[in-house]
C-alpha positions as CSV (number, residue, x, y, z in Angstrom):
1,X,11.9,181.8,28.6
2,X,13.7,179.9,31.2
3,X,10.6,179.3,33.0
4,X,9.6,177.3,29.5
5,X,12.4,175.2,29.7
6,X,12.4,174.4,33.2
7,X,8.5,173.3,32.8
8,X,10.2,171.0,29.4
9,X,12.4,169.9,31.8
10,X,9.6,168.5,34.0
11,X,7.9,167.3,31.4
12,X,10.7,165.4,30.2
13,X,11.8,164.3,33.3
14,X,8.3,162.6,34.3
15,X,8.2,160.9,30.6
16,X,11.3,159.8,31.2
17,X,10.1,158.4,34.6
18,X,7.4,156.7,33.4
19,X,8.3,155.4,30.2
20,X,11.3,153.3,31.9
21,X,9.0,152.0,34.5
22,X,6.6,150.9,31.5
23,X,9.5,149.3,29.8
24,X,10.8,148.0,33.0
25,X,7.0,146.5,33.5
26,X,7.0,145.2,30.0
27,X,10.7,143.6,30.1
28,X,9.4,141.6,33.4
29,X,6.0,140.4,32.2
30,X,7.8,139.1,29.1
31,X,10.2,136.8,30.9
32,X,7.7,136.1,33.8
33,X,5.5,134.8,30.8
34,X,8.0,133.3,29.1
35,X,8.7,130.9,32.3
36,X,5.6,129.9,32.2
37,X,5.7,128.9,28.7
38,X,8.3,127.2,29.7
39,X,7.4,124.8,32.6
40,X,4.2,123.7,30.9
41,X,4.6,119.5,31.8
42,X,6.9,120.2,34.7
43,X,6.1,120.1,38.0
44,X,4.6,123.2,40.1
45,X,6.9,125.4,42.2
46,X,4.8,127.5,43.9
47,X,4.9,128.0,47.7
48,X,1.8,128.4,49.3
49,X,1.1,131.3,52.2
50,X,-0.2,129.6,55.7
51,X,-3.8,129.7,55.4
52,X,-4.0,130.6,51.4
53,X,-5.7,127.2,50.8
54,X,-8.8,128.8,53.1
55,X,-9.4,131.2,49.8
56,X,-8.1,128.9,47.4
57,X,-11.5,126.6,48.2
58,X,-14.2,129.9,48.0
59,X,-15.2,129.2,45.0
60,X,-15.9,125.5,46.1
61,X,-17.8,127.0,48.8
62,X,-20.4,129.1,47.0
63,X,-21.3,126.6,44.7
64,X,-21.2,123.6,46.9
65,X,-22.7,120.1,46.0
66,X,-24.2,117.4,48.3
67,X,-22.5,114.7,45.2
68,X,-19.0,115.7,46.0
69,X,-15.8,115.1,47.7
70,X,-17.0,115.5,51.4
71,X,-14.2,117.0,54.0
72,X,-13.3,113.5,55.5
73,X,-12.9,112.1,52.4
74,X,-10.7,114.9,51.3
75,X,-8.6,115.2,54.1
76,X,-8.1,111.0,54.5
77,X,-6.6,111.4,50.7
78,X,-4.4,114.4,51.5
79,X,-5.8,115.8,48.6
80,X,-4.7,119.4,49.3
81,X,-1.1,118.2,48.5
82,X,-2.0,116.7,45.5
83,X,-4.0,119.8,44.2
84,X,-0.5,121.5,44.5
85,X,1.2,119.0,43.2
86,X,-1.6,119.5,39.8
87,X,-2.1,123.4,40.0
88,X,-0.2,125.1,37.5
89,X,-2.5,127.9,37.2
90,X,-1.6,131.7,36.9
91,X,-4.5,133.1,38.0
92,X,-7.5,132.8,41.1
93,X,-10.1,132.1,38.7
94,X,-7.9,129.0,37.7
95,X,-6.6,128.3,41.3
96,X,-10.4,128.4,42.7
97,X,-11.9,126.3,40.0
98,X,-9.3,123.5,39.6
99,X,-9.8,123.2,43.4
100,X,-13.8,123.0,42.6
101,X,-13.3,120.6,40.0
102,X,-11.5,118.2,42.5
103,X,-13.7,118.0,44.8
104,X,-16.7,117.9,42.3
105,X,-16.9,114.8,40.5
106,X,-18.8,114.3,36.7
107,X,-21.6,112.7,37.1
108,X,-23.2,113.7,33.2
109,X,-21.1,111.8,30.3
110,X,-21.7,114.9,27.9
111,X,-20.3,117.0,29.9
112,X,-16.9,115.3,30.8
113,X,-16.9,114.6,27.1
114,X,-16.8,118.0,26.7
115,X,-14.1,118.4,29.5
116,X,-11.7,116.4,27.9
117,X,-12.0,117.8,24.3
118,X,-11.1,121.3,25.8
119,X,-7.6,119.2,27.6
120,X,-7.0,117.7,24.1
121,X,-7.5,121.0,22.4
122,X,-5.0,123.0,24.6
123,X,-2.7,119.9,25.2
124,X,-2.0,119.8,21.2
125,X,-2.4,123.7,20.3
126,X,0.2,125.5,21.5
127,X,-0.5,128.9,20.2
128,X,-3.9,128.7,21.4
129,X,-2.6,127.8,24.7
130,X,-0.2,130.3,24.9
131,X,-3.0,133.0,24.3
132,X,-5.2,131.7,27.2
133,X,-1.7,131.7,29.6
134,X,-1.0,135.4,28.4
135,X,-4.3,136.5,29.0
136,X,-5.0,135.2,32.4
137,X,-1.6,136.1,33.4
138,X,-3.2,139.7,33.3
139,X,-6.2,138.5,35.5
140,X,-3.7,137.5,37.7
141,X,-4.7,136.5,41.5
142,X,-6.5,139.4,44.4
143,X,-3.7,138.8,46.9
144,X,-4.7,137.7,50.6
145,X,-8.5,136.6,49.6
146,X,-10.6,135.3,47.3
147,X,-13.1,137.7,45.3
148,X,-16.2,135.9,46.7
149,X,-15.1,136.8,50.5
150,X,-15.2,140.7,49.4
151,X,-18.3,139.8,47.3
152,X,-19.9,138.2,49.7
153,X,-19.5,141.4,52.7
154,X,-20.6,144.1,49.8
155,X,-23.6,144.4,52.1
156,X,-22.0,145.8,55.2
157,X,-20.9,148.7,52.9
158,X,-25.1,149.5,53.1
159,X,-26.6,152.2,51.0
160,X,-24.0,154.8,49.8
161,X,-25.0,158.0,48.1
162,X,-22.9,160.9,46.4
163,X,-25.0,164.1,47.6
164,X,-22.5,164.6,50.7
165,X,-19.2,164.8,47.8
166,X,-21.4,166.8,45.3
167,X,-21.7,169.2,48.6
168,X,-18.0,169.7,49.5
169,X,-17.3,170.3,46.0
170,X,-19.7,172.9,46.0
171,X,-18.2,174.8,49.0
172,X,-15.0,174.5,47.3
173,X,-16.4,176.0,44.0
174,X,-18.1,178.8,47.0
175,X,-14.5,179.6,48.8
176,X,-12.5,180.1,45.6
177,X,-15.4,182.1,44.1
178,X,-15.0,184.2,47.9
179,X,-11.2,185.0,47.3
180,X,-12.6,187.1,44.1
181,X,-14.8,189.2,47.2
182,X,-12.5,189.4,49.7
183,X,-9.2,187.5,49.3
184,X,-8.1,186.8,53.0
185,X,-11.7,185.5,53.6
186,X,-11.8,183.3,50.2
187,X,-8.2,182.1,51.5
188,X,-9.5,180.9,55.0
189,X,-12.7,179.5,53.7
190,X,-11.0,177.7,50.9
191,X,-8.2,176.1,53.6
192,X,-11.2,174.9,56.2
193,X,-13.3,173.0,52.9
194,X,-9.6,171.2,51.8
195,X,-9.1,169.9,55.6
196,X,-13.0,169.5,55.6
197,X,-12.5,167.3,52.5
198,X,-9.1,165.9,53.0
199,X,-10.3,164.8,56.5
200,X,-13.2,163.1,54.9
201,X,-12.0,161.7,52.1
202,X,-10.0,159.5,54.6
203,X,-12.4,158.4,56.7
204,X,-14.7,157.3,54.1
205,X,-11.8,155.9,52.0
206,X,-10.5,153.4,55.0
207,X,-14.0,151.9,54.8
208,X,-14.0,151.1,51.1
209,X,-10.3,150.7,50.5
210,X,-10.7,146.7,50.9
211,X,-13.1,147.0,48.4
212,X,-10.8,148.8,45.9
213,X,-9.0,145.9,45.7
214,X,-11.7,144.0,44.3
215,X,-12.8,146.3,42.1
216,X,-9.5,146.6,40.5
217,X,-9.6,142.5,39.9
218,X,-13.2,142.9,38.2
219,X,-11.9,145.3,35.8
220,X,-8.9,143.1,34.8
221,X,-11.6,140.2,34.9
222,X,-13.6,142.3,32.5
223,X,-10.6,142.8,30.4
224,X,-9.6,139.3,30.4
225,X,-13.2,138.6,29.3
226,X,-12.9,140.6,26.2
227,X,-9.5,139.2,25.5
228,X,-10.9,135.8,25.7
229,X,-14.4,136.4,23.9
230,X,-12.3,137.6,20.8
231,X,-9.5,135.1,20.4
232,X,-9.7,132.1,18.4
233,X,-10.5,128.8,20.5
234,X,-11.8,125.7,18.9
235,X,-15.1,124.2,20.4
236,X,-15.2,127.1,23.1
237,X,-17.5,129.0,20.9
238,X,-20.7,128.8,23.5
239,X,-18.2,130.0,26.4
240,X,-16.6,132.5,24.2
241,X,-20.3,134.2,23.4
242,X,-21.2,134.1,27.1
243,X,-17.8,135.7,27.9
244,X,-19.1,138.9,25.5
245,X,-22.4,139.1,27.1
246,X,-21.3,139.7,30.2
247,X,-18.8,141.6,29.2
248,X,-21.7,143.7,27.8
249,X,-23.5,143.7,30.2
250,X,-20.7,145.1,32.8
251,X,-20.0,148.3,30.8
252,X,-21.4,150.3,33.2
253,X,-18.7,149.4,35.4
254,X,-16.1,150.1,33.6
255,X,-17.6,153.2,32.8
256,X,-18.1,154.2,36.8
257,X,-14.7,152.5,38.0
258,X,-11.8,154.0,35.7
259,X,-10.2,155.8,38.4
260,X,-10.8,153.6,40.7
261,X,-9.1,150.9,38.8
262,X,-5.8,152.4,36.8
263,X,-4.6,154.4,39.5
264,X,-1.8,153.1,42.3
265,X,-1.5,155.3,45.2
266,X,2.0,155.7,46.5
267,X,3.4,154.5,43.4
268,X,6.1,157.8,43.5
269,X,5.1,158.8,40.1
270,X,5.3,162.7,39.8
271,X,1.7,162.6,37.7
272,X,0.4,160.1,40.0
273,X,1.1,162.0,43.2
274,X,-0.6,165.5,41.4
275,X,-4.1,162.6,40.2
276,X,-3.9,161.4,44.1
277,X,-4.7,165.1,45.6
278,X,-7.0,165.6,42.8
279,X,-8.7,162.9,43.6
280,X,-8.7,163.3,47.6
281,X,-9.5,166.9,47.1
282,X,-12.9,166.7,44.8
283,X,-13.4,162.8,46.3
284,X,-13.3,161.3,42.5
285,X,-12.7,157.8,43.1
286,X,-15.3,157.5,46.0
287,X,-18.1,158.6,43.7
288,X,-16.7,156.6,41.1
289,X,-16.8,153.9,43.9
290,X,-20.2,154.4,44.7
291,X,-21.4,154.1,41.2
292,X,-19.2,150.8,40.5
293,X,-20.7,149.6,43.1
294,X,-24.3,149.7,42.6
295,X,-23.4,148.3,39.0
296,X,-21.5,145.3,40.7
297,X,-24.1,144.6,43.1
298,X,-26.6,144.7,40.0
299,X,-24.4,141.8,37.9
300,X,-23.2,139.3,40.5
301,X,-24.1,136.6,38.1
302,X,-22.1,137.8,35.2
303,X,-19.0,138.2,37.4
304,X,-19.4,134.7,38.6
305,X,-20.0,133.2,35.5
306,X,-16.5,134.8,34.3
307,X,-14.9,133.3,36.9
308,X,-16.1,129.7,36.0
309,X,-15.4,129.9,32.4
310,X,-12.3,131.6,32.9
311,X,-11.3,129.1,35.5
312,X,-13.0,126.2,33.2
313,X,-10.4,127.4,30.2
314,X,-7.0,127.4,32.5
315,X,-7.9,124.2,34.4
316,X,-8.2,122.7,31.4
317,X,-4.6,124.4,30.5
318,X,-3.3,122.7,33.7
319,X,-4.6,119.1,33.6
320,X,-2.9,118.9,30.2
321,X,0.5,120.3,31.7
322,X,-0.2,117.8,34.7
323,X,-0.2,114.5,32.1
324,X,2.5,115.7,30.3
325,X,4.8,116.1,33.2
326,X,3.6,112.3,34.2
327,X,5.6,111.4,31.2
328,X,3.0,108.9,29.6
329,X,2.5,107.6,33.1
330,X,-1.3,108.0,32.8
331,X,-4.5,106.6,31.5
332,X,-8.0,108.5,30.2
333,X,-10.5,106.2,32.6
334,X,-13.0,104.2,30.9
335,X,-16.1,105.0,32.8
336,X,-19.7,103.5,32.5
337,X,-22.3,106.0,32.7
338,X,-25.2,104.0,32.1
339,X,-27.3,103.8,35.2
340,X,-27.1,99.5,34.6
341,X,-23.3,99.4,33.9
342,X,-21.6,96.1,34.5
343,X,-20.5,95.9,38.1
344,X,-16.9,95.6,38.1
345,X,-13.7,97.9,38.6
346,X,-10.5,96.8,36.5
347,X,-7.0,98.8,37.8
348,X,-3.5,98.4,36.0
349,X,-0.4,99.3,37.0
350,X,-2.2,102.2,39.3
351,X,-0.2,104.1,42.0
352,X,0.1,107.0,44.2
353,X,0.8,110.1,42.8
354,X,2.7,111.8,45.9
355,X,5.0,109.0,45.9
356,X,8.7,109.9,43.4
357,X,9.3,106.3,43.0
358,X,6.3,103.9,43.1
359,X,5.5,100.5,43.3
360,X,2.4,99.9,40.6
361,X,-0.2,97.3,41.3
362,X,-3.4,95.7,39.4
363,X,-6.5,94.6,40.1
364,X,-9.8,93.6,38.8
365,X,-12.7,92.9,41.3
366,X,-16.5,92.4,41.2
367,X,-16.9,92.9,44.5
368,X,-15.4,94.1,48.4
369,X,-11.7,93.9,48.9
370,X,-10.2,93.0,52.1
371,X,-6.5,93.8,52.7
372,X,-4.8,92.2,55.4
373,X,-0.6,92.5,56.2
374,X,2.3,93.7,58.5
375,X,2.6,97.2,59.5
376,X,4.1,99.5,56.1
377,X,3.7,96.7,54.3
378,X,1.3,99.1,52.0
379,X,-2.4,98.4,53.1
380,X,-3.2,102.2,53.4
381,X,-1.2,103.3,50.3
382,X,-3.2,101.4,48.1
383,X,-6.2,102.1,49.7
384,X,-5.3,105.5,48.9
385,X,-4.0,104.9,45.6
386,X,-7.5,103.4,44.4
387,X,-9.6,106.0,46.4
388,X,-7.1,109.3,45.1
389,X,-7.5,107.6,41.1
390,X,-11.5,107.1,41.5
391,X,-11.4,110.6,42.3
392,X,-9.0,112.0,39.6
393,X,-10.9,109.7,36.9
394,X,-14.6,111.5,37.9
395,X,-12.9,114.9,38.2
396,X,-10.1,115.9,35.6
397,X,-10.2,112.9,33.7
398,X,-6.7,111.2,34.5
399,X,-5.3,108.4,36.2
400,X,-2.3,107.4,37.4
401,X,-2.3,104.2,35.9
402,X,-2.0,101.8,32.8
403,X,-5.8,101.3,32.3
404,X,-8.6,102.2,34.7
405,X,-12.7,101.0,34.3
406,X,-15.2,101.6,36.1
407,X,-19.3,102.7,36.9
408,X,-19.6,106.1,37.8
409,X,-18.8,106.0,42.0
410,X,-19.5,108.2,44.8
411,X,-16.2,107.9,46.8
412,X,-16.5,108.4,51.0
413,X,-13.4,106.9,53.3
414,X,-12.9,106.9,57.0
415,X,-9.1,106.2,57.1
416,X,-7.1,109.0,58.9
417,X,-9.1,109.6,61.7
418,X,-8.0,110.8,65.7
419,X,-10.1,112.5,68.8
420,X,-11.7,115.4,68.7
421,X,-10.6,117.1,71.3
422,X,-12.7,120.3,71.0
423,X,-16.2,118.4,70.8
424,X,-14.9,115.9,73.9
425,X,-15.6,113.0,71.7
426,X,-13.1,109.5,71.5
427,X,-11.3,108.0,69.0
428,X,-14.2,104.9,68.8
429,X,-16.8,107.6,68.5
430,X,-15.3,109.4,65.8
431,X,-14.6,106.5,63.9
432,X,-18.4,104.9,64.3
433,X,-19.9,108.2,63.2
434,X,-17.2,108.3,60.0
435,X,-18.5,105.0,59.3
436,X,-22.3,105.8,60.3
437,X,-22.3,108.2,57.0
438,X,-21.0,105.5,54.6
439,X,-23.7,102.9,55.3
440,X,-26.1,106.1,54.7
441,X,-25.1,106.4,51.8
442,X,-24.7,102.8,51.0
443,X,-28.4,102.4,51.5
444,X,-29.2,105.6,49.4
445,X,-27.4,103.9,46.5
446,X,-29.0,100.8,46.3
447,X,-32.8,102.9,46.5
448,X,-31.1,105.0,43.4
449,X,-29.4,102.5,41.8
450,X,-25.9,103.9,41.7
451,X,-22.4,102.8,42.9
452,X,-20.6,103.9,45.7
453,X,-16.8,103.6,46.3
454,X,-15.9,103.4,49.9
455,X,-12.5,103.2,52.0
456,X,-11.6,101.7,55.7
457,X,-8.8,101.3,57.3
458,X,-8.3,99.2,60.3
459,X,-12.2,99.2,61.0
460,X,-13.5,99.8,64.4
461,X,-9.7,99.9,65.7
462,X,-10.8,101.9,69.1
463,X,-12.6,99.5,70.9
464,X,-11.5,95.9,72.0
465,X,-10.9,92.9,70.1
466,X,-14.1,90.4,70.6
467,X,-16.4,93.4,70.0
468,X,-14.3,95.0,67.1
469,X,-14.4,92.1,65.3
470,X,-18.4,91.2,65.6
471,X,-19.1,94.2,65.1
472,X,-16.9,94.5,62.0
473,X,-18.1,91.5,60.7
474,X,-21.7,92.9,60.2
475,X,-20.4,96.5,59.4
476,X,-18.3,94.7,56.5
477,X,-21.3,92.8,55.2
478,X,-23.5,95.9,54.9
479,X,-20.8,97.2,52.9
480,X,-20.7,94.6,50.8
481,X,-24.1,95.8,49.5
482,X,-25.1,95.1,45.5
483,X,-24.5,99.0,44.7
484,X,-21.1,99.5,46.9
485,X,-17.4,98.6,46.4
486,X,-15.6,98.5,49.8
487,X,-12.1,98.3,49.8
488,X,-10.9,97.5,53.9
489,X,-7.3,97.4,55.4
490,X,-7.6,95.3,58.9
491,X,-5.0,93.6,61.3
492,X,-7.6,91.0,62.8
493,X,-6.8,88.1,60.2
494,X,-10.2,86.5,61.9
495,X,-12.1,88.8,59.7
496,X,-10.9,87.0,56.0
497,X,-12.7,84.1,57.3
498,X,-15.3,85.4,58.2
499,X,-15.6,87.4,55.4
500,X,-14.7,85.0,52.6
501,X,-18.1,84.1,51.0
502,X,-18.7,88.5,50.6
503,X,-15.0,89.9,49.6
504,X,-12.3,88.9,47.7
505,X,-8.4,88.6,50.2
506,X,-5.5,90.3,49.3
507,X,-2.6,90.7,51.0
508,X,0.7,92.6,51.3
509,X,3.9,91.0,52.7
510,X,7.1,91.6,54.5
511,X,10.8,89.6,53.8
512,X,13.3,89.4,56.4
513,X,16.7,89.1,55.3
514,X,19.9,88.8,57.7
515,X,18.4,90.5,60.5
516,X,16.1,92.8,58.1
517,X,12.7,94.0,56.6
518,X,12.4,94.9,53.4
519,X,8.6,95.4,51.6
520,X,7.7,94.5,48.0
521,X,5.0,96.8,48.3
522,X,3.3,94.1,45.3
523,X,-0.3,93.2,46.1
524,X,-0.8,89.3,46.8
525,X,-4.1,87.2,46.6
526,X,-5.6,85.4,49.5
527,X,-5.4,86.6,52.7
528,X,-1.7,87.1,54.6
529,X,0.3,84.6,56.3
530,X,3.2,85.7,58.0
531,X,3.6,87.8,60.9
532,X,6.1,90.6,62.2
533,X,5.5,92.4,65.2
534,X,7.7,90.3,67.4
535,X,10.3,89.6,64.6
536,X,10.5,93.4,65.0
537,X,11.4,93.1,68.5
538,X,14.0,90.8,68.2
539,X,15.6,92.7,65.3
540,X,15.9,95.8,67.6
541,X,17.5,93.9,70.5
542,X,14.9,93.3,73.0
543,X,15.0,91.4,76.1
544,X,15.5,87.7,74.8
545,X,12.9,86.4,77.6
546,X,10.2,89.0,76.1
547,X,10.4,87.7,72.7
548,X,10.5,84.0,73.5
549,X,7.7,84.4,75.8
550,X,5.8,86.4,73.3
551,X,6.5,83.6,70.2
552,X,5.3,81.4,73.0
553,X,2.0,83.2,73.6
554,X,0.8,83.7,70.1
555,X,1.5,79.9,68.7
556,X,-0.9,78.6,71.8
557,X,-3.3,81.3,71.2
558,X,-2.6,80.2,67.1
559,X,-3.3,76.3,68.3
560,X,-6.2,76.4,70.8
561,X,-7.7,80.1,70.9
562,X,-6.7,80.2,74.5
563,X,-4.1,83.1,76.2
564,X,-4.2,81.3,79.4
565,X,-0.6,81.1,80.4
């Protein structure tokens, strides 16, 4: 009898264990979700790991295209702090393919149109949007990589087969069959399969235990498909029905990967720890692994396609939580598809969206833009401000701005440039080679008729000043091409002459007031007028005899083009 209640003791004692960490689980999912709820139209919080942003961009990566954001480009528009600054999403499939989707601008009309009627359909049903938040919640993120870096090494695993398991289990079956013959010898035959099987099982499970980790985010992916392909989504039907296929068509996998997926070694659960020797002693889980992953290999299309519309569906959740939180400080972009669209890009009130408290400026040109003004006066922030909202409008369909119109644009920039040290090659040769691929692609858009967007700052600004600014000149000019909008930042004022008859002058300026700078930040027509650098000097107390001698210098250079002294 007491041996019956000490065994309902047990019992109790591991339902008792396991029911308060599944209401412990519960009670935290509940407010984590809850949060999240919450924050929609706020900004993001989340710190990123050092190097996370190398996964974050896989997806990018496997389904690269020559039409988008190229790495200079990206990296002149510090883009990857903007994509935080967006990314509210709670899962890798929505991290991955808002990261994708910014570097992959919209060329096709239908489909943005399509795009923006998902944004609208989340940003104005709330229940719906909740459902798509709860649900990828549970897909949640892998950890350390990205699914397509295990994907992508399944191969190394080779061929695995299940004959050498189905023989140790034999033996097993042999030795505890032996004890019934001879006891001692059953007893030392049945102790030399276990560490025969024990020893194995770990050698072969530290090959595949990366792997396991995978596995365990296609069965939640598989789940969250199901989820998904059942709930109720307006105008999502298509993606919906796709959802179900391959969720049908991945049932072997969930059939071969059960263990493999809802169990958590060294979680300290008493029924856990007895499933863990189980496993270990009749190798379970690494034939179940075997067979899940022959059905993976067979149906890397259908995982990859749940990624995208899974990803599709919460980026589509996060651009609307993004324009909320801008707090009617945004625009939808009118943009011209049509291959003959008018040749002109209007801008209103447009800023940067890194900047907490901007300066907005407008514009409206049919043509090249040359910026010319002191240093900070805000050449390069508006460079960036026009280049970072042609981007967002071809991508998610926002912009940071009153009112933005334009053709469809393929956006390069050579702005942020330095030496690259590891190649041996200068700052000049950097820079002509940055600019080398804009004029490519210059010409390629005036043999396909389409527009391209292009961005320089200080042009040619690593070699001297005659040759800078001749070959400028001509480097400007090409830009100015029927099919291409170049927007310039440059210090040599010669250039706005010389320029005049190709691109419209702009200009930023500086005030000093009673012995100080201050910056408007507001964009000015015609090219700049006033000057700074020595006023700089003087304001930080250098040698009187420099700055008079300096003043002195640039009005006879100013009057007769000489520097002779």
């Amino acid at each position: 009898m007491e041996y019956i209640v000490l065994a309902g003791a047990i019992v109790l004692l591991i339902a008792f264990i396991m029911g308060s960490e599944y209401i412990s689980s519960r009670k935290y999912q509940k407010n984590y979700l809850e949060k999240i709820y919450q924050s929609y139209g706020t900004a993001p919080e989340r710190d990123y790991k050092e190097g996370e942003m190398e996964h974050i961009k896989m997806y990018y990566l496997k389904h690269l295209s020559a039409q988008g954001i190229d790495d200079i480009t990206w990296n002149d528009l510090n883009m990857d702090h903007i994509y935080r600054k967006i990314n509210a999403s709670c899962s890798a499939a929505g991290d991955e393919y808002l990261y994708y989707r910014l570097r992959t601008p919209v060329y096709d009309e239908a489909q943005m149109r399509h795009e923006e009627a998902q944004i609208g359909f989340f940003m104005e049903h709330e229940q719906e949007r909740h459902r798509v938040q709860r649900i990828l919640l549970g897909l949640g993120r892998m950890g350390k990589y990205s699914l397509y870096e295990y994907l992508d090494n399944l191969d190394t695993l080779g061929e695995r087969r299940n004959i050498r398991y189905v023989w140790g289990n034999l033996l097993l079956v042999v030795s505890v069959a032996a004890m019934f013959i001879s006891l001692p010898v059953g007893i030392v035959a049945l102790m030399a399969v276990l560490c025969h099987n024990f020893v194995g099982y770990f050698r072969e499970y530290k090959q595949i235990e990366p792997y396991i980790t995978s596995f365990r985010y296609i069965s939640r992916l598989l789940d969250s498909a199901d989820q998904l392909g059942r709930a109720k989504i307006a105008g999502m039907e298509h993606e919906q029905e796709r959802l179900r296929e391959c969720h049908r068509q991945m049932k072997g996998f969930i059939r071969n990967a059960y263990l493999i997926v809802f169990t958590d070694k060294g979680n300290g659960n008493p029924l856990g720890v007895v499933l863990d020797y189980l496993r270990m002693i009749f190798y379970l889980d690494l034939i179940q692994f075997n067979n899940a992953l022959r059905a993976v290999r067979g149906h890397l299309d259908e995982i990859d396609e749940m990624i995208t519309i899974m990803g599709q569906m919460e980026t589509a959740v996060v651009i609307g939580s993004y324009r909320n939180s801008l707090q009617g400080g945004y625009c939808i972009p009118v943009i011209h598809y049509e291959q003959d669209a008018d040749r002109r890009m209007t801008l209103e009130q447009i800023y940067h969206p890194l900047l907490s408290d901007p300066v907005k400026n407008s514009i409206s040109v049919q043509r090249g833009v040359l910026l010319t003004g002191s240093n900070a006066s805000g050449k390069s922030t508006f460079l960036r401000a026009v280049a970072v909202n042609a981007v967002l409008a071809q991508t998610i369909h926002t912009c940071l701005a009153g009112r933005y119109e334009a053709p469809v644009l393929r956006i390069y920039s050579s702005m942020a440039l330095r030496d690259d040290l590891l190649s041996g090659q200068s700052y000049y040769m950097v820079e002509i080679k940055s600019i080398k691929r804009i004029l490519d692609q210059v010409k390629l858009a005036e043999q396909e008729h389409r527009h391209v967007l292009c961005f320089v700052d200080e042009v040619l600004r690593g070699t001297n000043t005659v040759e800078r600014i001749a070959a400028s000149t001509q480097i400007m000019r090409m830009l100015a091409a029927d099919y291409a909008f170049c927007f310039a930042a440059t210090h040599d004022v010669e250039l706005t002459k010389l320029l005049a008859q190709t691109y419209d002058n702009y200009h930023f300026e500086e005030r000093i007031e009673e012995d100080d700078i201050f910056f408007p930040y507001k964009l000015l027509q015609g090219p700049a007028t006033t000057r700074n650098a020595i006023a700089l000097l003087k304001m930080l107390n250098y040698d009187e005899r420099i700055i008079a001698e300096a003043e002195a210098m640039a009005e006879r250079f100013l009057e007769d083009g000489s520097w002779i002294i």
